[in-house]
gemmi code that builds the backbone of each chain (N, CA, C; Angstrom):
import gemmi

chains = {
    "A": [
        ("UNK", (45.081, 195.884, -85.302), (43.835, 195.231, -85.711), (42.638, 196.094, -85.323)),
        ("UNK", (41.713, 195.976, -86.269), (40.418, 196.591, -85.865), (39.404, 195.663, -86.017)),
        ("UNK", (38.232, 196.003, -84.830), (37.183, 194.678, -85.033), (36.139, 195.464, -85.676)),
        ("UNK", (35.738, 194.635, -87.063), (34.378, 195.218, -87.486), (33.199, 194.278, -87.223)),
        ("UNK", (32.194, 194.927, -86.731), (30.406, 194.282, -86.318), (29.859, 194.922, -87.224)),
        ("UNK", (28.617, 193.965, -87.808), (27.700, 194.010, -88.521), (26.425, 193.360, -87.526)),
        ("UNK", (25.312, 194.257, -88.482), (24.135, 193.659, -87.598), (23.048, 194.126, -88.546)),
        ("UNK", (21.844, 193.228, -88.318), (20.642, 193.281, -88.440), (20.745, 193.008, -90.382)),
        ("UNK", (19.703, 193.806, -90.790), (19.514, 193.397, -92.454), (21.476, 193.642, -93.139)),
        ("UNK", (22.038, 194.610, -92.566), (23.220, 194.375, -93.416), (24.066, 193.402, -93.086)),
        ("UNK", (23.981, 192.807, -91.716), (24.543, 191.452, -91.473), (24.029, 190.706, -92.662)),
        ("UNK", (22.941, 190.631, -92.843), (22.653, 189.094, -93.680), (23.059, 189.836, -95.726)),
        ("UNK", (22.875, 191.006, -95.442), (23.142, 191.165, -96.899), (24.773, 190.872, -97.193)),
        ("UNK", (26.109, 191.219, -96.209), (27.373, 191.279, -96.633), (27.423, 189.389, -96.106)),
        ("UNK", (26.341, 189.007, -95.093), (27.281, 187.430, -95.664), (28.176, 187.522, -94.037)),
        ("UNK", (27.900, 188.385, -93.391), (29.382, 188.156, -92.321), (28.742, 188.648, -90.553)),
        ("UNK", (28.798, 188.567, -89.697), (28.605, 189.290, -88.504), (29.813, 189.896, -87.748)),
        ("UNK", (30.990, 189.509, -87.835), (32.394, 190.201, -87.359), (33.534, 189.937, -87.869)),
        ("UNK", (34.256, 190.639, -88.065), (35.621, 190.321, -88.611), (36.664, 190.704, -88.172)),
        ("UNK", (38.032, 190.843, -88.266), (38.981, 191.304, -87.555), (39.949, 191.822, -88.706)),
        ("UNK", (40.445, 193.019, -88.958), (40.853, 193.398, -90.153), (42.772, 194.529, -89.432)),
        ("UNK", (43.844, 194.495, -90.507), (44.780, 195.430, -90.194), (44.324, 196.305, -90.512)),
        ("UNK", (44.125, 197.441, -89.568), (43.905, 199.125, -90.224), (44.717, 199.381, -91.748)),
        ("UNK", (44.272, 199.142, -92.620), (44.457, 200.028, -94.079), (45.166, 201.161, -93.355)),
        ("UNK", (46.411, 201.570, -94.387), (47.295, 202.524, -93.681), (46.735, 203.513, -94.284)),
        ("UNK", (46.091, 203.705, -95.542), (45.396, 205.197, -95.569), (44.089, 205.550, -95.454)),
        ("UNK", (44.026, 204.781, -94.268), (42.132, 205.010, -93.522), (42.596, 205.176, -92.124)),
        ("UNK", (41.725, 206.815, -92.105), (42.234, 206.717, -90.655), (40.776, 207.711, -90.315)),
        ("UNK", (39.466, 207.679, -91.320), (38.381, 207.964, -90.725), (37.141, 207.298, -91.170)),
        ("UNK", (36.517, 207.519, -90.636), (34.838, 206.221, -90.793), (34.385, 206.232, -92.318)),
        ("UNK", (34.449, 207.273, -92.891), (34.583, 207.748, -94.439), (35.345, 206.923, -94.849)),
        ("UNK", (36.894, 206.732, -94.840), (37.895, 205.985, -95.099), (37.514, 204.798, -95.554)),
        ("UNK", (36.918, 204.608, -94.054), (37.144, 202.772, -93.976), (36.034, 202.198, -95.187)),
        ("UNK", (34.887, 203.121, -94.981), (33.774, 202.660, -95.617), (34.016, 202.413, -96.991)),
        ("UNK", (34.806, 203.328, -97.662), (35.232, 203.603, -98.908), (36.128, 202.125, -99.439)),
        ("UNK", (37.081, 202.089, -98.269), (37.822, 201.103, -98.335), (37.119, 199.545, -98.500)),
        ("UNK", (35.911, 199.507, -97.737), (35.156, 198.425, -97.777), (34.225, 198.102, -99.034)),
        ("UNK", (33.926, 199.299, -99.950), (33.105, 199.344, -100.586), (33.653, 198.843, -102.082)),
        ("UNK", (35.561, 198.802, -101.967), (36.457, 198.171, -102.746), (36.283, 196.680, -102.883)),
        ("UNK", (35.807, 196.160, -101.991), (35.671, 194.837, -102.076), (34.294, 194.908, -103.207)),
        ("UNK", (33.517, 195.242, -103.426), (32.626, 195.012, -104.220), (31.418, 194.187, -104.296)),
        ("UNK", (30.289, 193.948, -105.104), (29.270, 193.275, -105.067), (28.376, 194.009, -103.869)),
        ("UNK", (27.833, 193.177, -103.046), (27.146, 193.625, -101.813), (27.917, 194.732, -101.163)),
        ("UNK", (29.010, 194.833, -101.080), (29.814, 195.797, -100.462), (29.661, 197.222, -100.629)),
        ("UNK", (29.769, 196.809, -102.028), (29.955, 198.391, -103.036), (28.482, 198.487, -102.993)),
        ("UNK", (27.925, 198.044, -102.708), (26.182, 198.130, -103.286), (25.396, 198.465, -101.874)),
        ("UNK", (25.591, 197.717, -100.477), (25.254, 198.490, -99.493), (25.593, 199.325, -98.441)),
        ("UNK", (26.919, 199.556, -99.148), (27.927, 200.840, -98.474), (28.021, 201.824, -99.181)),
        ("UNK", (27.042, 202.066, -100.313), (27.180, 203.213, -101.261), (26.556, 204.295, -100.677)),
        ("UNK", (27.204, 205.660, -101.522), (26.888, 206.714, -100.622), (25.515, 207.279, -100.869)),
        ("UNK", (24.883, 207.426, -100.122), (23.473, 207.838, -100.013), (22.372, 206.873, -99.562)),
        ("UNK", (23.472, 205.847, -99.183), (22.515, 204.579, -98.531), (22.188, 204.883, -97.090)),
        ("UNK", (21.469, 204.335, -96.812), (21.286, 204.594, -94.810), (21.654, 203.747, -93.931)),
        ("UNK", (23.214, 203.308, -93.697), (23.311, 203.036, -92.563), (24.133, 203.830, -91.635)),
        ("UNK", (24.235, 203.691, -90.340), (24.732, 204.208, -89.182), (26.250, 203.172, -88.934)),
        ("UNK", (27.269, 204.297, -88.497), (28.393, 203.517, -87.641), (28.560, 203.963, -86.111)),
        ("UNK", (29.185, 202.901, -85.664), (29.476, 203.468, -84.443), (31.103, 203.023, -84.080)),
        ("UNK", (31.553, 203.992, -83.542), (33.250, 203.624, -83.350), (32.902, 203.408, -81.381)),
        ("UNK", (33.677, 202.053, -81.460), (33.716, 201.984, -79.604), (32.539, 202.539, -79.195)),
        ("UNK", (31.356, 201.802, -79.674), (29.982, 201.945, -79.152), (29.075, 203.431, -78.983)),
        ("UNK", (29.846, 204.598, -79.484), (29.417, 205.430, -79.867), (29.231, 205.754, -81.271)),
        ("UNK", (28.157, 206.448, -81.098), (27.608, 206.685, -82.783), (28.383, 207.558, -83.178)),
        ("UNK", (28.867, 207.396, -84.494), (29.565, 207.920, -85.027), (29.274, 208.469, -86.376)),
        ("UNK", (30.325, 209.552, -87.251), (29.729, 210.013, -88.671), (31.196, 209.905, -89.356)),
        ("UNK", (30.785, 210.292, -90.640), (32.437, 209.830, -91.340), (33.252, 210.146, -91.259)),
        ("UNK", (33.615, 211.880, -90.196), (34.756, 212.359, -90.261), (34.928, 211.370, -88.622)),
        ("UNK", (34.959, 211.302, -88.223), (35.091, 210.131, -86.653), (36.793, 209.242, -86.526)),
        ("UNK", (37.643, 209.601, -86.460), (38.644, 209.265, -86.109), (39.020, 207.678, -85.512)),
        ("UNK", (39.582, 206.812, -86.719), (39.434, 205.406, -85.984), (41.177, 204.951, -85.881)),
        ("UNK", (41.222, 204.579, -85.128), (42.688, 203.505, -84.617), (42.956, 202.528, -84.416)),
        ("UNK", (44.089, 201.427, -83.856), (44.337, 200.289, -83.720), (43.620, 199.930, -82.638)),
        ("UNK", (42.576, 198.995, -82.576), (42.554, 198.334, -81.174), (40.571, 199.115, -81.554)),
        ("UNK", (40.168, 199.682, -82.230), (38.578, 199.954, -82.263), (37.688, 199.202, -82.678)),
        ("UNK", (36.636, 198.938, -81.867), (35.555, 198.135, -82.559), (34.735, 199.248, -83.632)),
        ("UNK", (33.917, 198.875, -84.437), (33.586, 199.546, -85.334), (32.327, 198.898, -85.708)),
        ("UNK", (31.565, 199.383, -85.367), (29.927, 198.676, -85.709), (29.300, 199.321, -86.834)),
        ("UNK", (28.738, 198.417, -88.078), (28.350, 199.145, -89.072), (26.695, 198.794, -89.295)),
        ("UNK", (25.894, 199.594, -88.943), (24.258, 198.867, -89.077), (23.410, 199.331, -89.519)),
        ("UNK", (22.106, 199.152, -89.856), (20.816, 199.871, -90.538), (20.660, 200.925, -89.556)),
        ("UNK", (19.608, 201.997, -89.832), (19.279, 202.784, -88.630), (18.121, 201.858, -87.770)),
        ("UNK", (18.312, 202.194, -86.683), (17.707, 201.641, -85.825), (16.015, 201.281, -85.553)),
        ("UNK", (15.582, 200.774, -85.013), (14.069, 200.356, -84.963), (13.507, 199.787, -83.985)),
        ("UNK", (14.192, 200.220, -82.745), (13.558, 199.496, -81.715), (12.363, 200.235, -80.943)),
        ("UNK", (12.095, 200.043, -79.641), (11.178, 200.562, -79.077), (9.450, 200.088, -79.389)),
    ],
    "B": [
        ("UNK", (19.580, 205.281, -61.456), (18.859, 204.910, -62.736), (19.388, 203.241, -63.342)),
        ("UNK", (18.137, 202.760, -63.809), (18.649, 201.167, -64.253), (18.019, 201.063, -65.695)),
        ("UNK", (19.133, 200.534, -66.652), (18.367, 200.222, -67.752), (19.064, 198.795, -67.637)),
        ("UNK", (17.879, 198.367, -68.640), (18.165, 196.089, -68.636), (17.045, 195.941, -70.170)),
        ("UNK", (18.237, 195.658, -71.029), (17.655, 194.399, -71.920), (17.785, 193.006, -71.733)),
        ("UNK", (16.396, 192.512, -71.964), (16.334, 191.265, -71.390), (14.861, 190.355, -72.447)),
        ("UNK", (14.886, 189.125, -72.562), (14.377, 188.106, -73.097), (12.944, 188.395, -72.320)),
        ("UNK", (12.417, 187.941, -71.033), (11.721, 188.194, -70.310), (10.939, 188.739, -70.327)),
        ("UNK", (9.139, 188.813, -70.061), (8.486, 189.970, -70.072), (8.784, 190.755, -68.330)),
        ("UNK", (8.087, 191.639, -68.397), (8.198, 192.758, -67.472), (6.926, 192.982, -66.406)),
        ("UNK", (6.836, 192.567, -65.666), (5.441, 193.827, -64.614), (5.367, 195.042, -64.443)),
        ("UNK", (4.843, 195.510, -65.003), (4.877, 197.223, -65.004), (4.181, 197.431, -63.587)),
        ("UNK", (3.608, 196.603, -62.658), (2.712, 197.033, -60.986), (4.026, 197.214, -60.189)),
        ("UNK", (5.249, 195.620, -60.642), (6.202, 195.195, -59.633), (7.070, 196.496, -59.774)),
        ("UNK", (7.570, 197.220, -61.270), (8.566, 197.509, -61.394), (8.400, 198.864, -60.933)),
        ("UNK", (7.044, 199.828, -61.068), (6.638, 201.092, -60.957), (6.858, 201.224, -58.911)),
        ("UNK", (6.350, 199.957, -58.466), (6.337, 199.893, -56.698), (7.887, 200.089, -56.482)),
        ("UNK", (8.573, 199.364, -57.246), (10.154, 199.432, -56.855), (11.152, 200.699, -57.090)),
        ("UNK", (10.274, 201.299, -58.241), (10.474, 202.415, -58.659), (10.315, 203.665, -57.546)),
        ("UNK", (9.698, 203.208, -56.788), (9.160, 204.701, -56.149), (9.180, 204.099, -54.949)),
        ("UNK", (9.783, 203.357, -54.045), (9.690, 202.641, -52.855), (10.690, 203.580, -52.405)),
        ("UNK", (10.171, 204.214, -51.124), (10.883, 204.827, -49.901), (11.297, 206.280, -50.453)),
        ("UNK", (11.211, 206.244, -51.691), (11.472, 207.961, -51.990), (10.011, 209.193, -51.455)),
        ("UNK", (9.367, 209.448, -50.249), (7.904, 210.545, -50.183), (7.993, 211.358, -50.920)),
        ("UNK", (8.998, 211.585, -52.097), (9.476, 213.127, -52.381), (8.751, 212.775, -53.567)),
        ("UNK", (8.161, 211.629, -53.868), (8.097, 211.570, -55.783), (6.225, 211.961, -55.437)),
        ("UNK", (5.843, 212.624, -56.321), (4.776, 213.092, -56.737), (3.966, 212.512, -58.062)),
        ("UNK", (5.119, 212.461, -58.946), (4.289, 211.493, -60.107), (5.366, 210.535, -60.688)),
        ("UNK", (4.449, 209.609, -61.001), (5.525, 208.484, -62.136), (4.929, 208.832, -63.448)),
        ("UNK", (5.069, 208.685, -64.696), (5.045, 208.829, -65.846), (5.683, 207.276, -66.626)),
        ("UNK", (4.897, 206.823, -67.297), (5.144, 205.237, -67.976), (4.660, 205.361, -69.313)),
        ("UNK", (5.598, 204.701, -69.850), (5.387, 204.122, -71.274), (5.611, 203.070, -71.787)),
        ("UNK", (4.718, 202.035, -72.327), (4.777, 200.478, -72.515), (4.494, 200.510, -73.997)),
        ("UNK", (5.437, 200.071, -74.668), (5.264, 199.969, -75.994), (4.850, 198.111, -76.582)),
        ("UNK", (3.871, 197.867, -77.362), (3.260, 196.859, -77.436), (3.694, 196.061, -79.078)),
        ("UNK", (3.700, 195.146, -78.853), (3.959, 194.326, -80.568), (2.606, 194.275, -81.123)),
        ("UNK", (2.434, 195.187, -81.880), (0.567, 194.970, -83.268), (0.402, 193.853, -83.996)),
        ("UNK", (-0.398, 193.703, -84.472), (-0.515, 192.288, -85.552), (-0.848, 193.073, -86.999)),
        ("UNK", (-0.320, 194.372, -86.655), (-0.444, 194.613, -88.558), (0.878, 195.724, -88.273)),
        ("UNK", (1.635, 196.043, -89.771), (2.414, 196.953, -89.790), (2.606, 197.379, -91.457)),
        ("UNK", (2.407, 198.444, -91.911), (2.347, 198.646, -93.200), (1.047, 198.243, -94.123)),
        ("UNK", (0.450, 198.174, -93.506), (-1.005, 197.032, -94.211), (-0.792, 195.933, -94.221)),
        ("UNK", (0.034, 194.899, -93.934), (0.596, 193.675, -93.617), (0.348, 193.098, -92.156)),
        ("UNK", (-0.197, 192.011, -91.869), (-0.495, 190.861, -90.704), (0.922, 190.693, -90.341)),
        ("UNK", (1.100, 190.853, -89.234), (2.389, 190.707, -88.733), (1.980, 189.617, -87.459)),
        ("UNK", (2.641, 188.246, -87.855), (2.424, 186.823, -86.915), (3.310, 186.974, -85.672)),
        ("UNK", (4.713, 187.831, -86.163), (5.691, 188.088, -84.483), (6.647, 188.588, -85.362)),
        ("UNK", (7.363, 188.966, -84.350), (8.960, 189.652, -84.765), (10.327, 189.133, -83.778)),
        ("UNK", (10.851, 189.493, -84.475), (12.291, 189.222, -83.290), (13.366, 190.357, -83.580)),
        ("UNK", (13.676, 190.635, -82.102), (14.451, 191.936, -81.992), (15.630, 191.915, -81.953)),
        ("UNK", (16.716, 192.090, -82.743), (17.868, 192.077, -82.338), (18.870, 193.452, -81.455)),
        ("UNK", (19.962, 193.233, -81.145), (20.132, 194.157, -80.945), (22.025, 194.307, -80.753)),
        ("UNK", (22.653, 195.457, -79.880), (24.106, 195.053, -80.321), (24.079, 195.300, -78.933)),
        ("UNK", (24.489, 194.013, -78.036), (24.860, 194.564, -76.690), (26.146, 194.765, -76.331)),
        ("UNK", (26.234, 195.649, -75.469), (26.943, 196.327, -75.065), (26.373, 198.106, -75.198)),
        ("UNK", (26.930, 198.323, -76.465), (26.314, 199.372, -76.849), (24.919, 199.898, -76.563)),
        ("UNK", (24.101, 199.038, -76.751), (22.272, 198.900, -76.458), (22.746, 199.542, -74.826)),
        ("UNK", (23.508, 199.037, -73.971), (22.934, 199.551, -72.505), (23.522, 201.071, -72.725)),
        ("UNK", (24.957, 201.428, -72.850), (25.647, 202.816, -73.156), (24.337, 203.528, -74.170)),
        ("UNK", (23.987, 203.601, -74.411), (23.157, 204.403, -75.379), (21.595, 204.665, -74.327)),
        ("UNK", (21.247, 203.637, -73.991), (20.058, 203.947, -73.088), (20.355, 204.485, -72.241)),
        ("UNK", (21.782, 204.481, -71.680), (22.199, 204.626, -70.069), (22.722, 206.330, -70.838)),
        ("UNK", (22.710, 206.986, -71.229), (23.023, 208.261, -71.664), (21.877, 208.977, -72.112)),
        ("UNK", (20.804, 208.122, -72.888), (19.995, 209.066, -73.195), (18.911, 209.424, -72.216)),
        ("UNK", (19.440, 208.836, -70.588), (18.535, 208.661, -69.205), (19.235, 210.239, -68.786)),
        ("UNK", (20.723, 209.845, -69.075), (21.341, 210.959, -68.065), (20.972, 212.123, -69.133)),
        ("UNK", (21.148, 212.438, -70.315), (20.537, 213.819, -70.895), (19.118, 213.819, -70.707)),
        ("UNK", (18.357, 212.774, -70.560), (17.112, 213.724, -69.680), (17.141, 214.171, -68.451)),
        ("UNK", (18.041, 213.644, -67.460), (18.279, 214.018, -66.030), (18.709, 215.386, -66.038)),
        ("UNK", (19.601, 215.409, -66.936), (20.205, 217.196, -66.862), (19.287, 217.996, -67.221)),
        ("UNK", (18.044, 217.551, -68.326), (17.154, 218.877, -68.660), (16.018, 218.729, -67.650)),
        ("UNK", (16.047, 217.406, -67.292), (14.306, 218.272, -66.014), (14.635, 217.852, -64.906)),
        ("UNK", (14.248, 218.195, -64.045), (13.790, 218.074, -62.331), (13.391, 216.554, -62.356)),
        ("UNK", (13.884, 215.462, -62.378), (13.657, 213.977, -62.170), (13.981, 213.369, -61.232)),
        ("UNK", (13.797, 212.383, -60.578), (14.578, 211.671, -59.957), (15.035, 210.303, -59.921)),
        ("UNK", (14.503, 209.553, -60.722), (15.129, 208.460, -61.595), (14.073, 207.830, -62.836)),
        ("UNK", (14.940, 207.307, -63.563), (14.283, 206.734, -64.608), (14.114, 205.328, -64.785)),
        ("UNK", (13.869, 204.189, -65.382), (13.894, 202.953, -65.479), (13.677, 202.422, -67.260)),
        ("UNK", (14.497, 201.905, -67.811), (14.532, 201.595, -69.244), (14.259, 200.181, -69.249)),
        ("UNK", (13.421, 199.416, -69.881), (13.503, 198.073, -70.051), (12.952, 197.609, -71.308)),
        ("UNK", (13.771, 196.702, -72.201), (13.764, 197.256, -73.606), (13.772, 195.516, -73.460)),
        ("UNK", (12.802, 194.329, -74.117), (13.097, 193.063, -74.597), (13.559, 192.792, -76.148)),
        ("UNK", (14.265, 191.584, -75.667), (14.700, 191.234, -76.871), (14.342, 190.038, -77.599)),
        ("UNK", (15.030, 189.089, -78.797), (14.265, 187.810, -78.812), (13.417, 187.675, -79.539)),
        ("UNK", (11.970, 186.513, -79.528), (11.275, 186.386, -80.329), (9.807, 186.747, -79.326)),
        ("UNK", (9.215, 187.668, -80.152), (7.812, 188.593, -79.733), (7.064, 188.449, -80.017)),
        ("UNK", (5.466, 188.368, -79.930), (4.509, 188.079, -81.005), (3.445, 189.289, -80.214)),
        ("UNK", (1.905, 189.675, -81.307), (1.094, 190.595, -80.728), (0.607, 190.314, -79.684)),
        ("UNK", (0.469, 191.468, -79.616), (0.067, 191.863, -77.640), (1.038, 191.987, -76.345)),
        ("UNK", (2.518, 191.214, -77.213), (3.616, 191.605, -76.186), (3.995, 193.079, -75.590)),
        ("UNK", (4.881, 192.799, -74.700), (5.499, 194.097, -74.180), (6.127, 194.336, -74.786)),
        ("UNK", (7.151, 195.105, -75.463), (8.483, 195.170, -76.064), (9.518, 196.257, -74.662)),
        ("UNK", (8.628, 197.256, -74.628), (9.600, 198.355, -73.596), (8.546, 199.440, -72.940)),
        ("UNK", (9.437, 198.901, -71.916), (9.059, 200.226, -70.668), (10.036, 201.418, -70.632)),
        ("UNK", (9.430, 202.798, -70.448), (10.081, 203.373, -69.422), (9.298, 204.062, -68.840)),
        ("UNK", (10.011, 204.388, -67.192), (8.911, 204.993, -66.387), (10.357, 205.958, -66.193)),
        ("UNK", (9.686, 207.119, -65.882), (10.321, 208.031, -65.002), (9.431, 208.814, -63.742)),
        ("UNK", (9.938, 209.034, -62.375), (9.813, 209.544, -61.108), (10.518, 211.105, -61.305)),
        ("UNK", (9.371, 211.699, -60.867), (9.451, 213.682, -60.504), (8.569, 213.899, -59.613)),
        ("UNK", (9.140, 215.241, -59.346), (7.929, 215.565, -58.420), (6.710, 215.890, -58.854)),
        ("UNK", (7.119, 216.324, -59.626), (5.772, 216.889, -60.861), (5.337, 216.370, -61.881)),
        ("UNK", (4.109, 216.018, -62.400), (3.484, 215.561, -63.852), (4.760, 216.235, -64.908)),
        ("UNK", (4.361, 217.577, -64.901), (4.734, 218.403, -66.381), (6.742, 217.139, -67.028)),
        ("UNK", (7.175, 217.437, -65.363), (8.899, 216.977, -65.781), (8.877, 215.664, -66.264)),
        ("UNK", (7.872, 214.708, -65.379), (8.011, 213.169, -65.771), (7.415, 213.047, -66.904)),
        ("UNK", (6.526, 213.871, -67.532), (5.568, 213.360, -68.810), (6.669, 213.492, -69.833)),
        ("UNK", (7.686, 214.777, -69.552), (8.421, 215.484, -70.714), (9.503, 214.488, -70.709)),
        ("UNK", (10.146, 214.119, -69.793), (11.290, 213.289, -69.654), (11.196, 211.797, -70.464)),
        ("UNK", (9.861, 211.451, -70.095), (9.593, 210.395, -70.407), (9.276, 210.219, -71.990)),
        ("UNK", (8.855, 211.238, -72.564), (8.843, 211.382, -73.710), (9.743, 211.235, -74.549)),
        ("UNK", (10.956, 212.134, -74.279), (11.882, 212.095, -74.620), (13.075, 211.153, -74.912)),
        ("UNK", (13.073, 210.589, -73.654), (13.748, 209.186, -73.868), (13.059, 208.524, -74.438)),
        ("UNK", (11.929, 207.996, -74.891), (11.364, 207.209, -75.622), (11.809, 207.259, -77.397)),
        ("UNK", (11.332, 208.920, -77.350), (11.881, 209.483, -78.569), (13.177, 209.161, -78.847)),
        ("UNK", (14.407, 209.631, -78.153), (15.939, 209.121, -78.734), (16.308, 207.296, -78.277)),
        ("UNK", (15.480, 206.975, -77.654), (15.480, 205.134, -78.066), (15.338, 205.387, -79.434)),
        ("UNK", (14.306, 205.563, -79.682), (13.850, 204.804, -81.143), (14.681, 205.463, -82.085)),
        ("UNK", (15.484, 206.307, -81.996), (16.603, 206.575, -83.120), (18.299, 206.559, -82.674)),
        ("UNK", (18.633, 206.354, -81.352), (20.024, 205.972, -80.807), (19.956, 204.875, -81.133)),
        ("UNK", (19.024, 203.755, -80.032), (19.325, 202.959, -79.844), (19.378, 201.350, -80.266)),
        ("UNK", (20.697, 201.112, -80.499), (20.658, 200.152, -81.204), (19.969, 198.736, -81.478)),
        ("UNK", (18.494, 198.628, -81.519), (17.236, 197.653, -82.088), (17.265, 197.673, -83.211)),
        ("UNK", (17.012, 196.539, -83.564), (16.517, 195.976, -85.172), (15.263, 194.910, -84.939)),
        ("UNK", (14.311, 195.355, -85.460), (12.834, 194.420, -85.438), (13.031, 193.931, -86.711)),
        ("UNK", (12.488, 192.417, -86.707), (12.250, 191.478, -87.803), (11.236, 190.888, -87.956)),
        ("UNK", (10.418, 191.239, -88.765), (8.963, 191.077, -88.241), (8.698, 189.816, -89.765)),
        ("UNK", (7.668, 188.718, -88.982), (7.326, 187.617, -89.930), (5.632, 188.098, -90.046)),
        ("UNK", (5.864, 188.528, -91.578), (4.185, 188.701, -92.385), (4.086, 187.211, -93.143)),
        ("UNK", (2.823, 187.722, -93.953), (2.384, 186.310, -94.922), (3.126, 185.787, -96.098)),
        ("UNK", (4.123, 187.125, -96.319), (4.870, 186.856, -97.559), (6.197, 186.749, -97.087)),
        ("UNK", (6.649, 186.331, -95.843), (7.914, 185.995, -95.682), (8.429, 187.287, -94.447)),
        ("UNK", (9.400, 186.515, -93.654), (10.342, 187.342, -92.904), (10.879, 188.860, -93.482)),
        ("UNK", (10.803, 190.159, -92.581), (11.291, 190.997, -93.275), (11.650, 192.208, -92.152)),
        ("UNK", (13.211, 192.761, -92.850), (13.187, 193.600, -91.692), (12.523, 194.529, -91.541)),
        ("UNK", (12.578, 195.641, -90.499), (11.648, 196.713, -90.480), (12.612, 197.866, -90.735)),
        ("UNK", (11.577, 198.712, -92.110), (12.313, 200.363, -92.094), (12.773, 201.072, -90.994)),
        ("UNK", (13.402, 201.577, -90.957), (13.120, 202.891, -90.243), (12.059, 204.069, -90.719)),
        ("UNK", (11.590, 204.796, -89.675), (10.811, 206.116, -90.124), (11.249, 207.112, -90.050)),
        ("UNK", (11.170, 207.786, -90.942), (11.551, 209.092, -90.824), (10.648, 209.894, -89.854)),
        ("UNK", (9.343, 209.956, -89.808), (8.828, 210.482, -88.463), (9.004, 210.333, -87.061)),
        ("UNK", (10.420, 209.268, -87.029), (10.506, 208.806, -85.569), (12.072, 209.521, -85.777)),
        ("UNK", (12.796, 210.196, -86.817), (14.117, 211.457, -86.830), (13.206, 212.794, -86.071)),
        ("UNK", (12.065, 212.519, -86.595), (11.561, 213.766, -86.570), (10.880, 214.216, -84.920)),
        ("UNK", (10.797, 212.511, -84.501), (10.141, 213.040, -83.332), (11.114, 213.350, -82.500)),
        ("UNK", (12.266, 212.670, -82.347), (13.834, 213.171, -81.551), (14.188, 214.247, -81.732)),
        ("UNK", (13.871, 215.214, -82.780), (14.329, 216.130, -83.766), (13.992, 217.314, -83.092)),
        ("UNK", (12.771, 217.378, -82.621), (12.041, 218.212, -82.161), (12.143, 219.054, -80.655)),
        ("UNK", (13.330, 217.701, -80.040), (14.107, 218.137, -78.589), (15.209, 219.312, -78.709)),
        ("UNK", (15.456, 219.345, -79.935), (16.646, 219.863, -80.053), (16.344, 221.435, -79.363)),
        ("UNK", (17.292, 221.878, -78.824), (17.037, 222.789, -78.396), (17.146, 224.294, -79.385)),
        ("UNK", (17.071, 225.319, -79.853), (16.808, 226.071, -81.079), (18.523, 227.341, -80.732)),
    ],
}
model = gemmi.Model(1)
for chain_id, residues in chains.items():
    chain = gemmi.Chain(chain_id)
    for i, (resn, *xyz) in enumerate(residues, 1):
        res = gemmi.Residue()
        res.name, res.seqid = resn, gemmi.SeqId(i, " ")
        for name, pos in zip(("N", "CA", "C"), xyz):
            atom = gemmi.Atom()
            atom.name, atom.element = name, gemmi.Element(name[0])
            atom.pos, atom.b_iso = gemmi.Position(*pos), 0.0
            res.add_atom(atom)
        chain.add_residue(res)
    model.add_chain(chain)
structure = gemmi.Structure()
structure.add_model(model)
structure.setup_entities()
């Protein structure tokens, strides 16, 4: 199992804040997964498309698409950031 | 070094005294208090609310303390980042950093300020006249992190 987090404007655009998903056996990088997610379609395909701006992070580090994910990773998918 | 997100506002008199209590060696503190405006974009901004992803939020502050520790002469830093619902004139975030010297604490302090605002994981939601809305990111705030990089 892998846990996916959502947050901030793409939380409210996909509809979801966490989920718990089986690793897809032919995703095994942040690219992957995204791709894989973007299969679901509608909002999916529309704010996971490529050239959009959000940030992932695998196990609370920021991460980019070649990023190596496994059983048991949280996986945070979010806008770029804006705090401070 | 301590970083804390928290609901709460902050004393920047209490936290700067605690900061520098019993160390003679510190020479300067260096602070930065970042404030909530009542306009953003040409838009009246009534308050915002900050979200954020904890866990991660402390690992990300708590690293971008220690890569300033390795590049200057410091001797501790202090991050305090609120969360929640904000309105103008609030605090949003401190950081102070302790050196012996102006030049290290001004630079240090800079810096971490700079890779907050593009590590770390905040999301502002700011309520204007035409409805709730999140906030962009800037590209001048890639640019101001950008600029650490070493060549």
């Amino acid at each position: 199992m892998i846990t996916l987090l959502y947050f901030a404007r793409l939380r409210e655009a996909l509809g979801v804040s966490s989920e718990q998903i089986d690793q897809p056996a032919d995703v095994r990088h942040v690219a992957g997964l995204t791709a894989w997610l973007r299969q679901r379609g509608g909002a999916w395909e529309r704010e996971l498309a490529e050239g959009r701006a959000f940030r992932v992070a695998v196990n609370q580090d920021m991460a980019d698409g070649t990023t190596v994910i496994g059983d048991g990773d949280e996986i945070a998918i979010f806008p770029p950031v804006t705090g401070g | 070094m301590a970083v804390r997100v928290q609901q709460e506002d902050f004393d920047l008199g209490a936290e700067l005294l605690a900061l520098r209590q019993g160390n003679p060696k510190i020479g300067a503190i260096a602070s930065f208090v970042g404030l909530v405006r009542d306009v953003n974009e040409g838009d009246a901004v009534a308050g915002m609310s900050l979200e954020h992803y904890p866990g991660m939020t402390e690992k990300a502050l708590e690293r971008i303390v220690e890569q300033a520790k390795t590049r200057w002469a410091i001797f501790d830093a202090l991050v305090i980042h609120r969360v929640g619902d904000l309105k103008p004139t609030d605090q949003i975030v401190l950081v102070a950093v302790t050196g012996a010297h102006r030049g290290e604490a001004f630079a240090a302090c800079e810096y971490i300020m700079d890779y907050l605002k593009t590590q770390a994981p905040f999301w502002k939601r700011e309520q204007t006249p035409e409805g709730a809305r999140w906030v962009d990111a800037r590209e001048s705030d890639e640019q101001a992190a950008g600029r650490w990089h070493k060549p």
